[in-house]
mmCIF file of the N, C-alpha and C atoms, coordinates in Angstrom:
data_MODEL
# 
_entry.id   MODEL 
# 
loop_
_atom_site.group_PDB 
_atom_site.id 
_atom_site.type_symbol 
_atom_site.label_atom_id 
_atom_site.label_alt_id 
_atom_site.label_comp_id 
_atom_site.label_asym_id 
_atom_site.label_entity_id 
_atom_site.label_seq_id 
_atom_site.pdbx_PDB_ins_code 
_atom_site.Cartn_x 
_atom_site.Cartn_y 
_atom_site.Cartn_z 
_atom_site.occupancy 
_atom_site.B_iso_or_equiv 
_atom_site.pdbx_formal_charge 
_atom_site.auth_seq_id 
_atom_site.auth_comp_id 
_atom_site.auth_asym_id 
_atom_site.auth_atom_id 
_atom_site.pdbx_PDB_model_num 
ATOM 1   N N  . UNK A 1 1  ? 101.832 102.694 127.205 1.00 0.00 ? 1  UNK A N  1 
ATOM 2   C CA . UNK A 1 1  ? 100.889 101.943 126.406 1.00 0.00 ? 1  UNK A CA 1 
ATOM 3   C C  . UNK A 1 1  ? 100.566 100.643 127.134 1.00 0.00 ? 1  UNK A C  1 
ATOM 4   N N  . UNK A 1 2  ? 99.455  100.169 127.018 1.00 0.00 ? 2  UNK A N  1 
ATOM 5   C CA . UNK A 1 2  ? 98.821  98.980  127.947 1.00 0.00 ? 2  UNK A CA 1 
ATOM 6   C C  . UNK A 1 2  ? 99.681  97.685  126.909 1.00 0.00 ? 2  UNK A C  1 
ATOM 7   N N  . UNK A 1 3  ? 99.558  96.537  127.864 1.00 0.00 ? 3  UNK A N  1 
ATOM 8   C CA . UNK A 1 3  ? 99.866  95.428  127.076 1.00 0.00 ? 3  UNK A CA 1 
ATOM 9   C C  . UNK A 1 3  ? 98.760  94.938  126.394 1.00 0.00 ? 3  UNK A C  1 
ATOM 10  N N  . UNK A 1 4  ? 97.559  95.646  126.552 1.00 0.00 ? 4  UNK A N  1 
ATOM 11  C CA . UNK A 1 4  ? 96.771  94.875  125.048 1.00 0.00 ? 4  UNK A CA 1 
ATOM 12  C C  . UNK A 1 4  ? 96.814  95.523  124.054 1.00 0.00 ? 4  UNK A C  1 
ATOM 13  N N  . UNK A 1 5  ? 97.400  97.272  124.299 1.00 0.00 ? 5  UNK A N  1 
ATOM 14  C CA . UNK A 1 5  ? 97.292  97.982  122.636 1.00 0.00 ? 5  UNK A CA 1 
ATOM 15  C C  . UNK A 1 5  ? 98.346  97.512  122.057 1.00 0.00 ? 5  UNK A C  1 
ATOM 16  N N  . UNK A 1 6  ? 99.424  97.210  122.918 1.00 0.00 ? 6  UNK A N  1 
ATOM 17  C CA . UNK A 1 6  ? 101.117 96.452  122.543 1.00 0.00 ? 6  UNK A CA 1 
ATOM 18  C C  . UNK A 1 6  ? 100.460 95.454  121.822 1.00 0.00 ? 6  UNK A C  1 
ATOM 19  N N  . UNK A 1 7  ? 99.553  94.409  122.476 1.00 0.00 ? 7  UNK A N  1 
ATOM 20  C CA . UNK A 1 7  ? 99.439  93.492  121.439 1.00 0.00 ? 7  UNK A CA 1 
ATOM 21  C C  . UNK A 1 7  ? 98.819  93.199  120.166 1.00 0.00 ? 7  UNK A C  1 
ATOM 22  N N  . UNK A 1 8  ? 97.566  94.145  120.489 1.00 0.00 ? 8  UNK A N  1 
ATOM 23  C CA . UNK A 1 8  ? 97.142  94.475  118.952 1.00 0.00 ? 8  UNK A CA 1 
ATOM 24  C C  . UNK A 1 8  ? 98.246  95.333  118.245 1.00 0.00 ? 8  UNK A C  1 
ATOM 25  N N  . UNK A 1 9  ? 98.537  96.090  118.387 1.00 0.00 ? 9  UNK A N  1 
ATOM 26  C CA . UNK A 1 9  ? 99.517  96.734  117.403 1.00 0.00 ? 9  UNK A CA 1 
ATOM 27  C C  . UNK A 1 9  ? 101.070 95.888  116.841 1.00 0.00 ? 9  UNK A C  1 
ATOM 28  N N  . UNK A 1 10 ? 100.900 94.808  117.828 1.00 0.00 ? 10 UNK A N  1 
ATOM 29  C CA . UNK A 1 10 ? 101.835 93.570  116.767 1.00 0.00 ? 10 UNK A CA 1 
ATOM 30  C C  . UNK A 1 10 ? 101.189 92.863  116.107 1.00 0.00 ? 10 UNK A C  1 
ATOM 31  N N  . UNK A 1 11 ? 99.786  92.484  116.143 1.00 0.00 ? 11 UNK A N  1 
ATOM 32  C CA . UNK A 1 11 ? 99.166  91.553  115.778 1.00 0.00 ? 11 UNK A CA 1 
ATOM 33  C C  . UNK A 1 11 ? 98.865  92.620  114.105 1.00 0.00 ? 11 UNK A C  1 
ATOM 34  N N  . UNK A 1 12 ? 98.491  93.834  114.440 1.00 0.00 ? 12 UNK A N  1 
ATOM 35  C CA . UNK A 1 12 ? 98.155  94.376  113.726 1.00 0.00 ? 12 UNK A CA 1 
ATOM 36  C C  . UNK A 1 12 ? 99.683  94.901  112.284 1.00 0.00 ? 12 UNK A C  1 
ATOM 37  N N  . UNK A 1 13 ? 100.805 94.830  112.832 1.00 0.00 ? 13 UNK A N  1 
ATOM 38  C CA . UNK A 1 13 ? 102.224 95.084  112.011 1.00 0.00 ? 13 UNK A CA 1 
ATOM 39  C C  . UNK A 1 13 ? 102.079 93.444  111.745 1.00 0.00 ? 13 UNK A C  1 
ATOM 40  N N  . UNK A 1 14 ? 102.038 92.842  112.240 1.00 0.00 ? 14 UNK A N  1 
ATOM 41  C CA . UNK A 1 14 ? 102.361 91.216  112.097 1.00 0.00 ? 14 UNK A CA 1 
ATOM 42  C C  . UNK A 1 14 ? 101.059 91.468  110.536 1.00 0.00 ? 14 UNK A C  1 
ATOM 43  N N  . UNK A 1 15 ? 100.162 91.756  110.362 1.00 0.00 ? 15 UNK A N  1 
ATOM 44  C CA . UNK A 1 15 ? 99.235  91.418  109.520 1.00 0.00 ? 15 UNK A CA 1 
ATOM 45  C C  . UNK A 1 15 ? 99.783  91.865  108.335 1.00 0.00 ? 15 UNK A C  1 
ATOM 46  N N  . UNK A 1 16 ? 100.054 93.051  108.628 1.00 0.00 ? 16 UNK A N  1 
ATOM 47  C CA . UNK A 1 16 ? 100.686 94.220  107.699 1.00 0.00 ? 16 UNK A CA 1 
ATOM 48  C C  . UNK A 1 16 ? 101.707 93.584  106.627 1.00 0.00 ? 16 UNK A C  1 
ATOM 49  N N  . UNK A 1 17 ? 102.999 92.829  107.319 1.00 0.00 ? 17 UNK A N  1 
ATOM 50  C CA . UNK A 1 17 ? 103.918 92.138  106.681 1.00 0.00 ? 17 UNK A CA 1 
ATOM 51  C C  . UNK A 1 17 ? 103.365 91.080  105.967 1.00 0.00 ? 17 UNK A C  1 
ATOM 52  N N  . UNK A 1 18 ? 102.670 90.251  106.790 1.00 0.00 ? 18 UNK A N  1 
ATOM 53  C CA . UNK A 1 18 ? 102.069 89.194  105.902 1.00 0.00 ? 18 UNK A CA 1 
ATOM 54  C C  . UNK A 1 18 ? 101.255 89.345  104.361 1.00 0.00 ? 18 UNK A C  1 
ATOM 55  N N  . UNK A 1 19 ? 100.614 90.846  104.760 1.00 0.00 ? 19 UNK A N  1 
ATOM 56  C CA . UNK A 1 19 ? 99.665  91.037  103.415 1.00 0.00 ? 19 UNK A CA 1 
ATOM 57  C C  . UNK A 1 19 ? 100.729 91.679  102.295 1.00 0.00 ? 19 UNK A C  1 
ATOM 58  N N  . UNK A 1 20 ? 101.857 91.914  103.144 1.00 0.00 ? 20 UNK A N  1 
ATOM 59  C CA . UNK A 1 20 ? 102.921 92.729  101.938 1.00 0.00 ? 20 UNK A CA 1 
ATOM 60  C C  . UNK A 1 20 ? 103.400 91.292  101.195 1.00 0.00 ? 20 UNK A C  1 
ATOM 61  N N  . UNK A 1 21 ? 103.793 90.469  102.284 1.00 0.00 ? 21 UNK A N  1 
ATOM 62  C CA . UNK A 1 21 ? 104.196 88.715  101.398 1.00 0.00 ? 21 UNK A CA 1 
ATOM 63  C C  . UNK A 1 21 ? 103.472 88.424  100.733 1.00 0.00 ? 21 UNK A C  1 
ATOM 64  N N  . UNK A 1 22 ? 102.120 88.496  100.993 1.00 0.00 ? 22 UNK A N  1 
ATOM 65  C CA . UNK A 1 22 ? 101.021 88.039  100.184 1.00 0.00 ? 22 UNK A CA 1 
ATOM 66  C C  . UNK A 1 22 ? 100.903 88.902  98.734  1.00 0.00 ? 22 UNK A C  1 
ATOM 67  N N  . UNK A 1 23 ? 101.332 89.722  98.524  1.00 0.00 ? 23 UNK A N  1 
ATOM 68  C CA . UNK A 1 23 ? 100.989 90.956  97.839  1.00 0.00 ? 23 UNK A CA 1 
ATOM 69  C C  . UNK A 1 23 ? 102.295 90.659  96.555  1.00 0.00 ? 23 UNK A C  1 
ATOM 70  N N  . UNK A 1 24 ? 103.419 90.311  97.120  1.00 0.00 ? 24 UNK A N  1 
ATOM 71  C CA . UNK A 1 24 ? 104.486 89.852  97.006  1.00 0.00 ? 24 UNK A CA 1 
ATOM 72  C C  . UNK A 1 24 ? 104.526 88.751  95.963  1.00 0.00 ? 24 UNK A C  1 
ATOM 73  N N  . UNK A 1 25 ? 104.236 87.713  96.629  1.00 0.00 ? 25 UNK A N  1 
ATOM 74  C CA . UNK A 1 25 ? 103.793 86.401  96.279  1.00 0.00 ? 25 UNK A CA 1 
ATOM 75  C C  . UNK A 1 25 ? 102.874 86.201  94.945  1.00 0.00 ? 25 UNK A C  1 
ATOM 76  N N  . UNK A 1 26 ? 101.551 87.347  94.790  1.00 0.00 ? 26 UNK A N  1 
ATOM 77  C CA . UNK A 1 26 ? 100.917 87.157  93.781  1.00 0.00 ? 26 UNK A CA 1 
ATOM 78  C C  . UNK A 1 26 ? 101.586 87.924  92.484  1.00 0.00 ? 26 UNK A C  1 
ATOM 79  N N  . UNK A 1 27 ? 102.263 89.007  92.799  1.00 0.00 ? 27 UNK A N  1 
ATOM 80  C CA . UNK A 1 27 ? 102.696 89.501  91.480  1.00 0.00 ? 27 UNK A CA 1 
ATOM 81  C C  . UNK A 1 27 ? 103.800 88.581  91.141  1.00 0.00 ? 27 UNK A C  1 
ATOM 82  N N  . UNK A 1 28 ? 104.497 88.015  91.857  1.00 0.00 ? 28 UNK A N  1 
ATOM 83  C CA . UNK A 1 28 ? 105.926 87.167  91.129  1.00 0.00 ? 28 UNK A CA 1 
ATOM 84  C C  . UNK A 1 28 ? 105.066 85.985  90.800  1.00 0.00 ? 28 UNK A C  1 
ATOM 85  N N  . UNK A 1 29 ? 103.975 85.501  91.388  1.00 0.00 ? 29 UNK A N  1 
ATOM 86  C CA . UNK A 1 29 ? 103.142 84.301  90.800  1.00 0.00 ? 29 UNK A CA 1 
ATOM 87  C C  . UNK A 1 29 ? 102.938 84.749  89.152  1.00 0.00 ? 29 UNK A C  1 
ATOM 88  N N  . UNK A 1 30 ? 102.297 86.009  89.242  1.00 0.00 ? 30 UNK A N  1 
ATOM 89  C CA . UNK A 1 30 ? 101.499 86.364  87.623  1.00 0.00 ? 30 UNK A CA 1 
ATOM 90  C C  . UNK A 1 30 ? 102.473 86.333  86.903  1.00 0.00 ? 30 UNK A C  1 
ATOM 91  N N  . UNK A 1 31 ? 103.959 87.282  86.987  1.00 0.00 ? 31 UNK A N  1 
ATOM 92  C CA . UNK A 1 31 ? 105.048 87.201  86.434  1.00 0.00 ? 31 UNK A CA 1 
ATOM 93  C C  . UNK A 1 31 ? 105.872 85.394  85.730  1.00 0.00 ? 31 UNK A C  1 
ATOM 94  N N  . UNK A 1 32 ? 105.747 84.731  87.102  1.00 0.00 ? 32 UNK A N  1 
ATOM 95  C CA . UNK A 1 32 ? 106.084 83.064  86.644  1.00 0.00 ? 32 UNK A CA 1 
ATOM 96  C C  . UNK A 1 32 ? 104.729 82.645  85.530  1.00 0.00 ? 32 UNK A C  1 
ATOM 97  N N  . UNK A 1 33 ? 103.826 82.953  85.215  1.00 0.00 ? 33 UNK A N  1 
ATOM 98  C CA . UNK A 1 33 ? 102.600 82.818  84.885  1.00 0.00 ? 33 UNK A CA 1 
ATOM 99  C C  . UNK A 1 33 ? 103.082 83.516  83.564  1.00 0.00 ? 33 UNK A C  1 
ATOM 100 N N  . UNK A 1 34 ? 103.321 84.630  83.261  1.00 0.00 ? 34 UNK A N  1 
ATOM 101 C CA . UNK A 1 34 ? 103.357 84.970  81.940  1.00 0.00 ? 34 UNK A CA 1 
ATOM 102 C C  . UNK A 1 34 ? 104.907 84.941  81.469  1.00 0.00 ? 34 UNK A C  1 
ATOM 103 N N  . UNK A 1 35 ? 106.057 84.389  82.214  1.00 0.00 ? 35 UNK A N  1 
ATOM 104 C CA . UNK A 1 35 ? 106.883 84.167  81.653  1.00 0.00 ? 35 UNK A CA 1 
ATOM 105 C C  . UNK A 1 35 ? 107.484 83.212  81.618  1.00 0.00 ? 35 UNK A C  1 
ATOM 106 N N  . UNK A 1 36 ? 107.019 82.152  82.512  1.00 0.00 ? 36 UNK A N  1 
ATOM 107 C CA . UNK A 1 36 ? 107.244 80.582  82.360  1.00 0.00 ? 36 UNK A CA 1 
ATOM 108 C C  . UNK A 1 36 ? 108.556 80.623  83.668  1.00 0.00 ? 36 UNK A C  1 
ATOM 109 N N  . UNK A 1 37 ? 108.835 81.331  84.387  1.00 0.00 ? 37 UNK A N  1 
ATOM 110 C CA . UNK A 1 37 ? 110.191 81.219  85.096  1.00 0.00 ? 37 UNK A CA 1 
ATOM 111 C C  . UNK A 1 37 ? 109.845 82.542  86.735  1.00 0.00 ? 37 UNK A C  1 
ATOM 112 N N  . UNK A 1 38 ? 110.411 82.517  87.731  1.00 0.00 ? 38 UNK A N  1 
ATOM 113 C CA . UNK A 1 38 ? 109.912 83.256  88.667  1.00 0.00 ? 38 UNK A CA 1 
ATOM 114 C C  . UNK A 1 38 ? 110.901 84.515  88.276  1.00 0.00 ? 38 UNK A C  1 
ATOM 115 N N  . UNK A 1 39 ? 110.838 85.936  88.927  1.00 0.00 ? 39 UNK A N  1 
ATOM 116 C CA . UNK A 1 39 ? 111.941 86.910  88.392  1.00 0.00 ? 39 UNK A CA 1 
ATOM 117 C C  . UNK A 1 39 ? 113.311 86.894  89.007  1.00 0.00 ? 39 UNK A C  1 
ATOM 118 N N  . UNK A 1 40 ? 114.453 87.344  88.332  1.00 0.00 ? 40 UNK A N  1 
ATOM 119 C CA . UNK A 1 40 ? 115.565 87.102  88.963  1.00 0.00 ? 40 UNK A CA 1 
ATOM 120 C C  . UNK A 1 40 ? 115.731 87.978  90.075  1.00 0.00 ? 40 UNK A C  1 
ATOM 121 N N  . UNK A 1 41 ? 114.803 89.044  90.143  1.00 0.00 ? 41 UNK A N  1 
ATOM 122 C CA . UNK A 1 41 ? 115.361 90.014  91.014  1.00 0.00 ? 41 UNK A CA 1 
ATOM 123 C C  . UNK A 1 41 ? 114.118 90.525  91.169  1.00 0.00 ? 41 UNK A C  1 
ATOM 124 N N  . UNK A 1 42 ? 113.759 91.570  92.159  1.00 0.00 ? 42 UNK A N  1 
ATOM 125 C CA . UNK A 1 42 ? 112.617 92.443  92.294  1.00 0.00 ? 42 UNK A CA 1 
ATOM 126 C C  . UNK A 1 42 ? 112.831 93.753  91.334  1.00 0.00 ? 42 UNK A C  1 
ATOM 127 N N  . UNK A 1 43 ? 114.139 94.124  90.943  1.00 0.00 ? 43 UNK A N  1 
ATOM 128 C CA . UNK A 1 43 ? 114.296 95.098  89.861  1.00 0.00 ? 43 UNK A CA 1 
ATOM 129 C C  . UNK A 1 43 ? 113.330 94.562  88.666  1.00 0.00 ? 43 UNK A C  1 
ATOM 130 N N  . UNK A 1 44 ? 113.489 93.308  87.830  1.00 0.00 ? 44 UNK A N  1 
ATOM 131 C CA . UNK A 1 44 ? 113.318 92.905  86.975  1.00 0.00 ? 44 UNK A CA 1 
ATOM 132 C C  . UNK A 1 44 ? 111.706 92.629  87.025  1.00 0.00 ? 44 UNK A C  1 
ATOM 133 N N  . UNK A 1 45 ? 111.262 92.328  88.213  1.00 0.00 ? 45 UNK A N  1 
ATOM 134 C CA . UNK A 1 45 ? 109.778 92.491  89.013  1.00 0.00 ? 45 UNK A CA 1 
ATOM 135 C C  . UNK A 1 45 ? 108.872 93.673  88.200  1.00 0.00 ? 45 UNK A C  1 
ATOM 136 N N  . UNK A 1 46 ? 109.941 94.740  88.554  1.00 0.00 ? 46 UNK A N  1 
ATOM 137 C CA . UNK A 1 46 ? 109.278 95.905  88.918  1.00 0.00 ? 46 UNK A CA 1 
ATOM 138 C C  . UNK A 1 46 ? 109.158 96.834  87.650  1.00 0.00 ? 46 UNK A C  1 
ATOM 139 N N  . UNK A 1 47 ? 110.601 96.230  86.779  1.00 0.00 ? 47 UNK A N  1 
ATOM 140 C CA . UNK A 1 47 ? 110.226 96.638  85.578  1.00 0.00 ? 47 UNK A CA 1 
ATOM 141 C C  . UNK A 1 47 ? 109.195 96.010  84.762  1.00 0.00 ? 47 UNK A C  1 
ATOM 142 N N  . UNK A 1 48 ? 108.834 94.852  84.914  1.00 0.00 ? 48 UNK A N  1 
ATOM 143 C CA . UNK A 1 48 ? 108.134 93.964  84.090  1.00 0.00 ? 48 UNK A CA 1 
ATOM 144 C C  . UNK A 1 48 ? 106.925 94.445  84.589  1.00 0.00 ? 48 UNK A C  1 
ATOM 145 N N  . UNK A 1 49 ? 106.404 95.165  85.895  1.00 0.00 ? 49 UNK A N  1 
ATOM 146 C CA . UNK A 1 49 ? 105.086 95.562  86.042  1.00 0.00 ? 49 UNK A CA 1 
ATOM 147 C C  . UNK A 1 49 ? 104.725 96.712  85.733  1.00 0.00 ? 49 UNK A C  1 
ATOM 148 N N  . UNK A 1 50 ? 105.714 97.490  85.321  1.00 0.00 ? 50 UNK A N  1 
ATOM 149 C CA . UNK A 1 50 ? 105.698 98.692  84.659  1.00 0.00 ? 50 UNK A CA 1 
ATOM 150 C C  . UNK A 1 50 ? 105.393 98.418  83.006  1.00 0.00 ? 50 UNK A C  1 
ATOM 151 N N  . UNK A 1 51 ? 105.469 97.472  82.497  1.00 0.00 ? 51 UNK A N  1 
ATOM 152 C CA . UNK A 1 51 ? 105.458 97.162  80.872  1.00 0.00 ? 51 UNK A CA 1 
ATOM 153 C C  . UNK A 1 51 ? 103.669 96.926  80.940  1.00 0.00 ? 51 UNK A C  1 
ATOM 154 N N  . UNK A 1 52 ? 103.565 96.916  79.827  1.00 0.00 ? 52 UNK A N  1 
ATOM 155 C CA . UNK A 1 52 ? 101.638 96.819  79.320  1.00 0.00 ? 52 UNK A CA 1 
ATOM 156 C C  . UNK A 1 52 ? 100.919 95.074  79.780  1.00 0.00 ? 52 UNK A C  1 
ATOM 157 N N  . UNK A 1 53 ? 102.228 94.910  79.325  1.00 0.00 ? 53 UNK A N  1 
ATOM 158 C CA . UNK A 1 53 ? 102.234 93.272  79.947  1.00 0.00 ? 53 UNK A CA 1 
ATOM 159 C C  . UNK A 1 53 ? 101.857 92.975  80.944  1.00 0.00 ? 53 UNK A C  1 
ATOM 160 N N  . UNK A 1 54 ? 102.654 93.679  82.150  1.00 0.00 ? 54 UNK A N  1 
ATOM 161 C CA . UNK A 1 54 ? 102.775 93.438  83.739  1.00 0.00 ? 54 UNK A CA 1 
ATOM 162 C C  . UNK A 1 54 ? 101.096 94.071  84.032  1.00 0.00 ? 54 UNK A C  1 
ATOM 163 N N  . UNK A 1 55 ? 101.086 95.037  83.396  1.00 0.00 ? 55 UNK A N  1 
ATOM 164 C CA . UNK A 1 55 ? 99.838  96.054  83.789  1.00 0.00 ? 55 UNK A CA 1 
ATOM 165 C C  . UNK A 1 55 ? 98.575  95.072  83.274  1.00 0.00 ? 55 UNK A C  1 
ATOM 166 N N  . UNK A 1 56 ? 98.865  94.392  82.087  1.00 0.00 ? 56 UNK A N  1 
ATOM 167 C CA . UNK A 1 56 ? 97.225  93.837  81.769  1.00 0.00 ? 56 UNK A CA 1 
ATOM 168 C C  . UNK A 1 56 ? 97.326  92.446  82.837  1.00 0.00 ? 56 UNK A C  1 
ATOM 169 N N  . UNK A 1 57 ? 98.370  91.933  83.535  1.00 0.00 ? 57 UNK A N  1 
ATOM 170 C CA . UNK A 1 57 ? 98.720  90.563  83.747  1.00 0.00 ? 57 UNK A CA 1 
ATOM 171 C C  . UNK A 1 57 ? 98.134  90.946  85.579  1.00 0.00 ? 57 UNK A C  1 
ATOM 172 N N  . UNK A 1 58 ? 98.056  91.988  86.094  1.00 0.00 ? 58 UNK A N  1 
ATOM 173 C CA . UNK A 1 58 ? 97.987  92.453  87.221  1.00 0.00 ? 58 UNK A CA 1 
ATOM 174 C C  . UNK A 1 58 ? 96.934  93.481  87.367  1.00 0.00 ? 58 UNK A C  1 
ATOM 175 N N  . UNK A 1 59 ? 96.004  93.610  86.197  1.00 0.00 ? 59 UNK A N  1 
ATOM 176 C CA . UNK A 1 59 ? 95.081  95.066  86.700  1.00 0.00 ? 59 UNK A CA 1 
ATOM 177 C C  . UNK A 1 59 ? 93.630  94.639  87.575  1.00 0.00 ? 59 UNK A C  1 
ATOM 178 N N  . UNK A 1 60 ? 93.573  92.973  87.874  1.00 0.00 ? 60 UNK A N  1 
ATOM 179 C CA . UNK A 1 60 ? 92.550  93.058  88.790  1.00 0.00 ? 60 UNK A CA 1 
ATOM 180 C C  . UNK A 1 60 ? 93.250  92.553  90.347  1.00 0.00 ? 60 UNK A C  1 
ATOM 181 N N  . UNK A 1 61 ? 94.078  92.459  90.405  1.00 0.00 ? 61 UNK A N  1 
ATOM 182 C CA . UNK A 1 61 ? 94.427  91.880  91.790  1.00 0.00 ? 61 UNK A CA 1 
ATOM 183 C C  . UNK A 1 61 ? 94.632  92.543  92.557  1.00 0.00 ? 61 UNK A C  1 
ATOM 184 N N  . UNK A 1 62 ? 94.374  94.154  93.014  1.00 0.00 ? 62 UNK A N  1 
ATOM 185 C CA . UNK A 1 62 ? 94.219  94.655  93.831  1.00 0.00 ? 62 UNK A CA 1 
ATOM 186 C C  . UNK A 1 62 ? 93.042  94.323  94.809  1.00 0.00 ? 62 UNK A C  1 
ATOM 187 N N  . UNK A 1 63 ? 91.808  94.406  94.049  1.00 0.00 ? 63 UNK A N  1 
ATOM 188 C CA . UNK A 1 63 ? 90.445  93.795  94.544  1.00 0.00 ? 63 UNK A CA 1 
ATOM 189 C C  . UNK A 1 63 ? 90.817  92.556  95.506  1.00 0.00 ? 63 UNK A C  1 
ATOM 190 N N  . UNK A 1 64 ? 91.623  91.729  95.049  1.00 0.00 ? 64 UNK A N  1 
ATOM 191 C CA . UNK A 1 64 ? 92.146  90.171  95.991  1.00 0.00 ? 64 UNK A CA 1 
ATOM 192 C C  . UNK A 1 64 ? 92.879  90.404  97.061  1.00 0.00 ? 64 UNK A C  1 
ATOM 193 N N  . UNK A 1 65 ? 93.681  91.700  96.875  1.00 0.00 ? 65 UNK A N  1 
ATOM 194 C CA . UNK A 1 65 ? 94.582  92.061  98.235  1.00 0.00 ? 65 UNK A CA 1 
ATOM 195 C C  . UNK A 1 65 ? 93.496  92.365  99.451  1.00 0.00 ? 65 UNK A C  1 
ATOM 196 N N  . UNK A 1 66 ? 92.877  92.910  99.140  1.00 0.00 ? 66 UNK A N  1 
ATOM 197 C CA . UNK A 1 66 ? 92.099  93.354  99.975  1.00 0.00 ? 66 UNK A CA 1 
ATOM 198 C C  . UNK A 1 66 ? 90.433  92.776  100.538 1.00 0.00 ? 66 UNK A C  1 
ATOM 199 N N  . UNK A 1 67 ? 90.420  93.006  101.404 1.00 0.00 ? 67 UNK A N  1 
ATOM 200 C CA . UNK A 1 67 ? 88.544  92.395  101.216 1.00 0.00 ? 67 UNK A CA 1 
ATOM 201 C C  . UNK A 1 67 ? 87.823  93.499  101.459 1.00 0.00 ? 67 UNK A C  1 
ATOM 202 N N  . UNK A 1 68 ? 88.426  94.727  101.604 1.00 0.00 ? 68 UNK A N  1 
ATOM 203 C CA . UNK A 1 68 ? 87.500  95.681  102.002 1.00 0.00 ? 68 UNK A CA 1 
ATOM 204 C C  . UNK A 1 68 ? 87.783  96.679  100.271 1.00 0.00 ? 68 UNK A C  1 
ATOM 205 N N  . UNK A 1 69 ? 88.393  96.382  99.669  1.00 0.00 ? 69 UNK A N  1 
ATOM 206 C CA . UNK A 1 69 ? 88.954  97.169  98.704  1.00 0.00 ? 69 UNK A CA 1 
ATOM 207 C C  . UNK A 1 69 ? 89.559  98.608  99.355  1.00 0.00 ? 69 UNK A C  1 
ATOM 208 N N  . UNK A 1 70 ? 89.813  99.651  98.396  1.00 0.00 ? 70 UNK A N  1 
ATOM 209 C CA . UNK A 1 70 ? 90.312  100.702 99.072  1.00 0.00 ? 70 UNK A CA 1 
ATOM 210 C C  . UNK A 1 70 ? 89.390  101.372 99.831  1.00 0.00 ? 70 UNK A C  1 
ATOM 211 N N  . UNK A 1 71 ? 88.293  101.533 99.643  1.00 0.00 ? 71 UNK A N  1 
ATOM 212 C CA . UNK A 1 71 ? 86.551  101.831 100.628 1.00 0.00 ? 71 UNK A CA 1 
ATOM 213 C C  . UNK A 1 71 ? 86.724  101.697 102.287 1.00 0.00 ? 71 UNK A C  1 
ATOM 214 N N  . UNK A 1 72 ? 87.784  100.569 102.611 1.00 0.00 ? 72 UNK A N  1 
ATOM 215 C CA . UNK A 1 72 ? 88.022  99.747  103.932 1.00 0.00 ? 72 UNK A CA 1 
ATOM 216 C C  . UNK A 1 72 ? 88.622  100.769 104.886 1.00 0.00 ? 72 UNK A C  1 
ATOM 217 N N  . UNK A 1 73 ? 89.691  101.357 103.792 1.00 0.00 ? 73 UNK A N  1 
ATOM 218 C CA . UNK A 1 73 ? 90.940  101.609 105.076 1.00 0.00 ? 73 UNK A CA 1 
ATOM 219 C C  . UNK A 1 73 ? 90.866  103.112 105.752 1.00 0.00 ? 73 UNK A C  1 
ATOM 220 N N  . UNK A 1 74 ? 91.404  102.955 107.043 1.00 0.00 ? 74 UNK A N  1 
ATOM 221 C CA . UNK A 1 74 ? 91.080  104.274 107.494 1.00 0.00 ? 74 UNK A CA 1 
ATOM 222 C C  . UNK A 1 74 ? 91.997  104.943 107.987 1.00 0.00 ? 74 UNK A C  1 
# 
């Protein structure tokens, strides 16, 4: 592999992680947001986004993850 596909393809995993932090970041935001406190755990995360709660507190922020929406990816 050349050293420029090496480097896009870190630049490109490097993005990857970041948008997972980012992704990260906004659901424990909405969570501190509707429960006044950040979650103790990502279990407690994950159940709380599973509740009607988590689901109405989170059903447009996919659109924000993305700029291409799901239409983008290939």
């Amino acid at each position: 592999m050349s050293e420029k596909k090496k480097t896009e393809k870190k630049k490109t995993m490097s993005e990857e992680k970041k948008t997972e932090r980012t992704e990260a970041q906004i659901l424990s935001d909405a969570f501190e947001g509707m429960k006044g406190r950040q979650p103790k755990s990502d279990q407690e995360l994950n159940e709380w986004l599973a509740t009607d709660e988590g689901k109405q507190a989170t059903m447009f922020e996919p659109t924000l993850m993305s700029r291409w929406g799901e239409i983008g990816h290939s």
